[in-house]
FISE-761470 format. One record per residue (C-alpha): x, y, z; residue in three letters. Coordinates in Angstrom, 1 decimal. Layout:
N
<atom u="X" v="Y" w="Z" rest="ALA"/>
...
This chain:
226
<atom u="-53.5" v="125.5" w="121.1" rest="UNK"/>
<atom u="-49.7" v="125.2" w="122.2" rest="UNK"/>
<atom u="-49.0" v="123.9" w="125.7" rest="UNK"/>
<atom u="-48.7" v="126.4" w="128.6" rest="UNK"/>
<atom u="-44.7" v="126.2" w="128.8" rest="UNK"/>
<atom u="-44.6" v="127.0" w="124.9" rest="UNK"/>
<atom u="-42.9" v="130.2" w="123.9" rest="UNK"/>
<atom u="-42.2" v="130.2" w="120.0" rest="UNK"/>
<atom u="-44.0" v="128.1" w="117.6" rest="UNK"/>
<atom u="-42.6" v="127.7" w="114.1" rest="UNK"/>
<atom u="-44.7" v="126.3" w="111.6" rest="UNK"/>
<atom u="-42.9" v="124.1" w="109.1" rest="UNK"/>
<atom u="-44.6" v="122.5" w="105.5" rest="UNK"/>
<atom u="-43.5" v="121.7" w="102.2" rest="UNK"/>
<atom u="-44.6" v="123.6" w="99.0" rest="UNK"/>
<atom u="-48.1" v="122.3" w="99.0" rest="UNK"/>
<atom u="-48.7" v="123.8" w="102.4" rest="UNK"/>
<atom u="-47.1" v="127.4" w="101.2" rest="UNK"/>
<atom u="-50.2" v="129.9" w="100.2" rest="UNK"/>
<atom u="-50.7" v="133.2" w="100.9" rest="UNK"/>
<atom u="-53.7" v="132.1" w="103.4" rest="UNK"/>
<atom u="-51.3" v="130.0" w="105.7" rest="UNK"/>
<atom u="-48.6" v="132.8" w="106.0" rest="UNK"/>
<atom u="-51.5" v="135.3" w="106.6" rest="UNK"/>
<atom u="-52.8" v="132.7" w="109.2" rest="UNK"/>
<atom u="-49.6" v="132.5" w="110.8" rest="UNK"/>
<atom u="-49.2" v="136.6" w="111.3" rest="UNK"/>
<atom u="-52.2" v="136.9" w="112.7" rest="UNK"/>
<atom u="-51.4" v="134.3" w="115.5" rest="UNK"/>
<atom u="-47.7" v="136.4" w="115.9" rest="UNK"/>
<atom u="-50.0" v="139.6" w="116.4" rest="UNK"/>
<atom u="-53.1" v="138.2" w="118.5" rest="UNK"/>
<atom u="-51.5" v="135.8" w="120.5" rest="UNK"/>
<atom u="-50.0" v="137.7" w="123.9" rest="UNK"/>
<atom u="-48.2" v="134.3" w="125.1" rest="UNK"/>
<atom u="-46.5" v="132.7" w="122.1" rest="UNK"/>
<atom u="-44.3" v="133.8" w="119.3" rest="UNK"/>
<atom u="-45.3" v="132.5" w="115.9" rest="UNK"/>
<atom u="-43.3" v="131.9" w="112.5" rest="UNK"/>
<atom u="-43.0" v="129.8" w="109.9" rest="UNK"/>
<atom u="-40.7" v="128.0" w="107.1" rest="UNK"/>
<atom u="-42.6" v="126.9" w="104.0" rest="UNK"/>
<atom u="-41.2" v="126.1" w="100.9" rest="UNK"/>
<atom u="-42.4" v="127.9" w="98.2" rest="UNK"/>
<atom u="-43.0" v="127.2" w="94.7" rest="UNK"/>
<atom u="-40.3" v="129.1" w="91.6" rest="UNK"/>
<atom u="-43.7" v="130.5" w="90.7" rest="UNK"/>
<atom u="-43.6" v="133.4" w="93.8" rest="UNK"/>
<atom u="-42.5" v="136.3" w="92.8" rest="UNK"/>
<atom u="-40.5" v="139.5" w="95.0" rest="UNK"/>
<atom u="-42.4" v="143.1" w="95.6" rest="UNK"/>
<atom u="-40.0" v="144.1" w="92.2" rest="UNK"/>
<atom u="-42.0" v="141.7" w="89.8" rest="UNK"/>
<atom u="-38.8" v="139.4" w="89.8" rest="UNK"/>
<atom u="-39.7" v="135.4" w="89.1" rest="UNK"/>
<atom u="-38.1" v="133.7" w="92.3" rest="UNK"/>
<atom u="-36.8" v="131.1" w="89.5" rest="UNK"/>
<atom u="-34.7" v="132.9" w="88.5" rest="UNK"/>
<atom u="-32.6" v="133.2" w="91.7" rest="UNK"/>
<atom u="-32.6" v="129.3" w="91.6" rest="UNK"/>
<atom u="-31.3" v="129.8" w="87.9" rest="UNK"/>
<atom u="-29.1" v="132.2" w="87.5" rest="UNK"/>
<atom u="-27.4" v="132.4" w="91.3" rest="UNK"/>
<atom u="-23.5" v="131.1" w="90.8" rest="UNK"/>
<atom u="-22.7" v="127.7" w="91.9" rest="UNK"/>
<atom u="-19.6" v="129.4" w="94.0" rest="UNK"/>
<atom u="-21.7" v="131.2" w="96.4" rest="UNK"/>
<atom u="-23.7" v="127.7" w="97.6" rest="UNK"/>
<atom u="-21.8" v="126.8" w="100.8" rest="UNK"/>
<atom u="-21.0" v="123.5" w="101.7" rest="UNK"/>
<atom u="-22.8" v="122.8" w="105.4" rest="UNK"/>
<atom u="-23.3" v="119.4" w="107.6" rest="UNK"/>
<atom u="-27.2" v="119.4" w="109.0" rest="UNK"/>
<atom u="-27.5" v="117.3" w="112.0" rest="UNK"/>
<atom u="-29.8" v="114.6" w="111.0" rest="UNK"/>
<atom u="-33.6" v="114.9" w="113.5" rest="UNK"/>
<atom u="-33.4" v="110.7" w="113.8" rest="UNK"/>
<atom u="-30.0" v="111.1" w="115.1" rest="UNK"/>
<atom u="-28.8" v="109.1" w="112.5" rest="UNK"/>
<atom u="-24.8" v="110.8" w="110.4" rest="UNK"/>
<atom u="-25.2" v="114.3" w="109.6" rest="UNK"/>
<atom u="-26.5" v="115.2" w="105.7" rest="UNK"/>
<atom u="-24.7" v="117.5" w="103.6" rest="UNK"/>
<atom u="-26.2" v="120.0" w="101.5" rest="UNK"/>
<atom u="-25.3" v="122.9" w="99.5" rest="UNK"/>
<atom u="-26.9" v="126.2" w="100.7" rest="UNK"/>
<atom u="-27.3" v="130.1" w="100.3" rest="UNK"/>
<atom u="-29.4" v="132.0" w="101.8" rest="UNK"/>
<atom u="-30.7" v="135.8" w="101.8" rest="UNK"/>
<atom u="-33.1" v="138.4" w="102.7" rest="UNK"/>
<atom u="-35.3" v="139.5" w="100.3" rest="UNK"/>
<atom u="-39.0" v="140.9" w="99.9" rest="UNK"/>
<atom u="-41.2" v="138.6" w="98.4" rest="UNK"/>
<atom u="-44.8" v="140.0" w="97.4" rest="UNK"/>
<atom u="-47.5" v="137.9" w="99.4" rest="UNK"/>
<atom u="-44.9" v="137.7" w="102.2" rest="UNK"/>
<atom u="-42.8" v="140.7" w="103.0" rest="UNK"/>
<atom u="-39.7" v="140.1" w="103.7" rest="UNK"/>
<atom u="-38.1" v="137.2" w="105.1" rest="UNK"/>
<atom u="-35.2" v="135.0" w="104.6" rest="UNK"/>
<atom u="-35.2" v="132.7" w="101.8" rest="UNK"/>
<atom u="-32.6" v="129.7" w="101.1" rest="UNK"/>
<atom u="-31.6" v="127.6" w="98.1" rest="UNK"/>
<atom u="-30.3" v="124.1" w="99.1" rest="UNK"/>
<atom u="-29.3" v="121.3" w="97.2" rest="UNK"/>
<atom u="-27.7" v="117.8" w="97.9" rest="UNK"/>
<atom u="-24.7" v="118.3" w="95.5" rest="UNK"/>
<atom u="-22.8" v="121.6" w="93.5" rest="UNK"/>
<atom u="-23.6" v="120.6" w="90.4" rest="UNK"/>
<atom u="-27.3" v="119.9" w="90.9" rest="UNK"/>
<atom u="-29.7" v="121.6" w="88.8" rest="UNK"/>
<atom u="-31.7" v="124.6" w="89.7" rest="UNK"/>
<atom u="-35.1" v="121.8" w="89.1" rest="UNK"/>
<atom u="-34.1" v="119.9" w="92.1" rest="UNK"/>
<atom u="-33.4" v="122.9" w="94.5" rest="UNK"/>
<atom u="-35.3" v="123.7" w="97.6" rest="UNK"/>
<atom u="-36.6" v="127.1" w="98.6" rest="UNK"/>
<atom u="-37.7" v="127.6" w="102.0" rest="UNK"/>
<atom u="-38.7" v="131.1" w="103.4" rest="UNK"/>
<atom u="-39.1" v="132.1" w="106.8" rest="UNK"/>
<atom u="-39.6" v="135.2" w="109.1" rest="UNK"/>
<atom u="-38.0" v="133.7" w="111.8" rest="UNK"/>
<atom u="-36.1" v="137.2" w="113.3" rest="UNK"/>
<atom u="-31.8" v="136.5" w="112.6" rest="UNK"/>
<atom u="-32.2" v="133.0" w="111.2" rest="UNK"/>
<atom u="-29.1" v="131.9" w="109.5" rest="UNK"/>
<atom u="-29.2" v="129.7" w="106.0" rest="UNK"/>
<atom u="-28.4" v="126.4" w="108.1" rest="UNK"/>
<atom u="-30.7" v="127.1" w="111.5" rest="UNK"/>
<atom u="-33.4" v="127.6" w="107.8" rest="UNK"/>
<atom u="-32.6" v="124.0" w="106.7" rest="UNK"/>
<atom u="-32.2" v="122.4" w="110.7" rest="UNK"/>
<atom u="-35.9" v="123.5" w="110.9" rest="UNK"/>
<atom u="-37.7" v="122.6" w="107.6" rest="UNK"/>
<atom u="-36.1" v="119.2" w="108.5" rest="UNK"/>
<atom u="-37.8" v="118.9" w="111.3" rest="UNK"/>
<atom u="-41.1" v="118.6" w="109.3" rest="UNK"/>
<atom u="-39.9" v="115.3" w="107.9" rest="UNK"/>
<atom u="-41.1" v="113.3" w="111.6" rest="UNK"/>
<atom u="-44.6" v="114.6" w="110.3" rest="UNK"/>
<atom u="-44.7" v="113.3" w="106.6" rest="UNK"/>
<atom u="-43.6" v="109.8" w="108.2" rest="UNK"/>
<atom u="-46.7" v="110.1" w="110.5" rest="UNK"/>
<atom u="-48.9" v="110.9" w="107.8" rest="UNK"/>
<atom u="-47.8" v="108.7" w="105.3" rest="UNK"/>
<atom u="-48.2" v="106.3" w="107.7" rest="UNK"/>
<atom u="-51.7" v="106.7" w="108.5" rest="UNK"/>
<atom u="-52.8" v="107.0" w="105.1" rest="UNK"/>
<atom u="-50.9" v="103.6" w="103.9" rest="UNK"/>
<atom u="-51.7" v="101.6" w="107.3" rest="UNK"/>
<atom u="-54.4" v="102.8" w="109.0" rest="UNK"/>
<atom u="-57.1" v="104.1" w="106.3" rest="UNK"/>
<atom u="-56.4" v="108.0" w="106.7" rest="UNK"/>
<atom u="-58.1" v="109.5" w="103.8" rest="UNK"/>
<atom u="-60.6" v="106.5" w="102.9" rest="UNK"/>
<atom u="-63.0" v="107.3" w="105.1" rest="UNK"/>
<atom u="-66.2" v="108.5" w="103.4" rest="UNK"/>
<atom u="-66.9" v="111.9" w="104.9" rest="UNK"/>
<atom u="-67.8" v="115.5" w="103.4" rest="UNK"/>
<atom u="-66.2" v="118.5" w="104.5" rest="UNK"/>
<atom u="-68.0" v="119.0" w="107.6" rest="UNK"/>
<atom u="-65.1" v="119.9" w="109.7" rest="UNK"/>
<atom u="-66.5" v="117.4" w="113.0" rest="UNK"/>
<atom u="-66.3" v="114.8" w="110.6" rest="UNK"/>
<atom u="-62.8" v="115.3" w="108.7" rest="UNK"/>
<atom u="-62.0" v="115.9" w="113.2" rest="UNK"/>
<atom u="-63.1" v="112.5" w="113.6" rest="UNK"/>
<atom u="-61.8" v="110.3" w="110.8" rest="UNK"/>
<atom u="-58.6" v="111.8" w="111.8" rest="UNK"/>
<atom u="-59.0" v="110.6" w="115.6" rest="UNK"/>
<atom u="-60.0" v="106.9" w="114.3" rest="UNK"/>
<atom u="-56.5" v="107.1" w="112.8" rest="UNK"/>
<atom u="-54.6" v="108.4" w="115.2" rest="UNK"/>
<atom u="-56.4" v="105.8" w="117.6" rest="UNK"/>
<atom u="-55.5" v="103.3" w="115.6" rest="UNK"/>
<atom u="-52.2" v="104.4" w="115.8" rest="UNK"/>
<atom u="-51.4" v="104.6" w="119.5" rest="UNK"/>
<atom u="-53.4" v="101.6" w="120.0" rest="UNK"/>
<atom u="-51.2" v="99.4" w="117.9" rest="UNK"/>
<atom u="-47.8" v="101.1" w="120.0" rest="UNK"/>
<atom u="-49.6" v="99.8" w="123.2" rest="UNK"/>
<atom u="-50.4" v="96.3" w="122.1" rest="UNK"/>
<atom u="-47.0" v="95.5" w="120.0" rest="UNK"/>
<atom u="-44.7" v="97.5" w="122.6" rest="UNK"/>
<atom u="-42.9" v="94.3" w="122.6" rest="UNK"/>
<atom u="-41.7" v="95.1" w="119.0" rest="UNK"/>
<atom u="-40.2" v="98.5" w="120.1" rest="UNK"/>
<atom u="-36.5" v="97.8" w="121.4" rest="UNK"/>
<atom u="-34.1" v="100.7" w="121.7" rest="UNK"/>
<atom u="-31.4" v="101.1" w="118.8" rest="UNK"/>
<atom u="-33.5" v="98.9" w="116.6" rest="UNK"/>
<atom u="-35.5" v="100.0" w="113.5" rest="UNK"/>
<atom u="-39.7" v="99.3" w="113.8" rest="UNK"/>
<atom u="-42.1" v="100.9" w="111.3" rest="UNK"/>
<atom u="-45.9" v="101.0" w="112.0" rest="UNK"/>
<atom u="-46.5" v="98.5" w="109.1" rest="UNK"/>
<atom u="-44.3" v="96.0" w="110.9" rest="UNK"/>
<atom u="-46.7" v="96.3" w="114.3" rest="UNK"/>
<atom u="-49.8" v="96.2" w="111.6" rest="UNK"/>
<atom u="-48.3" v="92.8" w="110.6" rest="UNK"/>
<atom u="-47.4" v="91.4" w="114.0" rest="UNK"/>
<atom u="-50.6" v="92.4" w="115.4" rest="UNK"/>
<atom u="-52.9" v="90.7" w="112.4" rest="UNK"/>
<atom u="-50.5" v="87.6" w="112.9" rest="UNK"/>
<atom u="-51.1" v="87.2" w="116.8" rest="UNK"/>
<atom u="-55.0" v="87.7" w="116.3" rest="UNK"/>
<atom u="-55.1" v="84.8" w="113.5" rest="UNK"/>
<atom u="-52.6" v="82.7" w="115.5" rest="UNK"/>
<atom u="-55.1" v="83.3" w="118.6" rest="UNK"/>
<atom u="-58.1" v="82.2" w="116.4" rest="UNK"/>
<atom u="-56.8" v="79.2" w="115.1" rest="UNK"/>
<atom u="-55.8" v="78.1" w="118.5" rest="UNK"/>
<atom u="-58.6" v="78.7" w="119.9" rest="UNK"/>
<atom u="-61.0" v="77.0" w="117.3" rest="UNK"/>
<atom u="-58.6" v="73.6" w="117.6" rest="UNK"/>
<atom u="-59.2" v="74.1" w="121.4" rest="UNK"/>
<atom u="-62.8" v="73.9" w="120.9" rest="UNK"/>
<atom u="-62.5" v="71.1" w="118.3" rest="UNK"/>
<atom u="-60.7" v="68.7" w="120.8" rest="UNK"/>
<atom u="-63.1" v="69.6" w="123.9" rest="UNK"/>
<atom u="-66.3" v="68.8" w="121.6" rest="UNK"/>
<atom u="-64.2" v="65.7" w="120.7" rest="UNK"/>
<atom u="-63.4" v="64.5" w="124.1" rest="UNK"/>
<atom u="-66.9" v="65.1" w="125.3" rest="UNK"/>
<atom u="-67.7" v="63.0" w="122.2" rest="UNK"/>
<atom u="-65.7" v="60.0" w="123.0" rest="UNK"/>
């Protein structure tokens, strides 16, 4: 559930995330919901196809290199700007209805294999407010890739009893904020810190405490010895 002060959520995912049950899922929310707005951008696969039978591929393939606009995205880490090559459309697609769909690449000349298609039903979206969003979902991949590599997301052994999956996800995400608190330290505005670099810190201060605290010992027992 959003927050009360939300007004318009937009669901953003990759290809893998793009099915006909997730856009479904996503309409229903827009229809039921009497508080928020809800969209989407998904990427979709060149397998879709339009309500005329038309492979979506072939857009990616055959659409001239001329019409692909040149446009600076402003980058979500705040970081320069990133320049792709975009058009964008409305068209009917047949699990969908119609929405607005985009082709981006990072360069003219780059194949139609390495071209992006997102989609959305976001009402008067231009091609580039398209690509500002499905950027946006990039924050989220970090997150998850680093919960999966760090933390153990994924490696727990549950089934797919949905209070379980619930909960292995919360030991992550625990994990997670609990290694922010104790390396806040490492954090400093303007510099660059990855949760792999708190892991390490943190796993180094716990052995250095160890050790120190066994020689401690060692050299009590051998006063009292002496």
């Amino acid at each position: 559930m959003p927050p009360l002060w939300v007004r318009t959520v937009t669901v953003v995912g990759d290809s893998a995330y793009c099915s006909k049950e997730n856009i479904e899922t996503v309409k229903e929310k827009h229809t039921s919901d009497n508080r928020c707005n809800w969209f989407y951008v998904f990427a979709i696969a060149r397998t879709w196809k339009t309500e005329e039978n038309k492979n979506i591929k072939n857009l990616a393939t055959c659409t001239p290199r001329k019409l692909c606009k040149r446009t600076r995205i402003p980058s979500v880490n705040g970081q320069k700007r990133k320049v792709f090559w975009i058009f964008g459309k409305r068209i009917c697609l047949r699990h969908a209805g119609e929405v607005t769909i985009v082709l981006t690449k990072k360069g003219r000349n780059t194949g139609p294999r390495n071209t992006k298609i997102p989609v959305t039903n976001l009402p008067g979206a231009t091609a580039r407010q398209v690509i500002s969003v499905y950027q946006r979902r990039w924050s989220a991949e970090i997150i998850f890739k680093e919960l999966k590599s760090a933390l153990g997301l994924g490696e727990h052994q549950v089934s797919k009893d949905g209070k379980r999956v619930e909960k292995s996800l919360g030991i992550s995400a625990a994990a997670y904020l609990f290694l922010l608190r104790v390396r806040k330290q490492d954090i400093r505005p303007g510099k660059p810190w990855s949760i792999f670099q708190l892991q390490n810190n943190f796993r180094t201060e716990v052995i250095t405490d160890q050790i120190e605290h066994k020689t401690e010992l060692k050299i009590k027992k051998l006063k009292k010895a002496a």
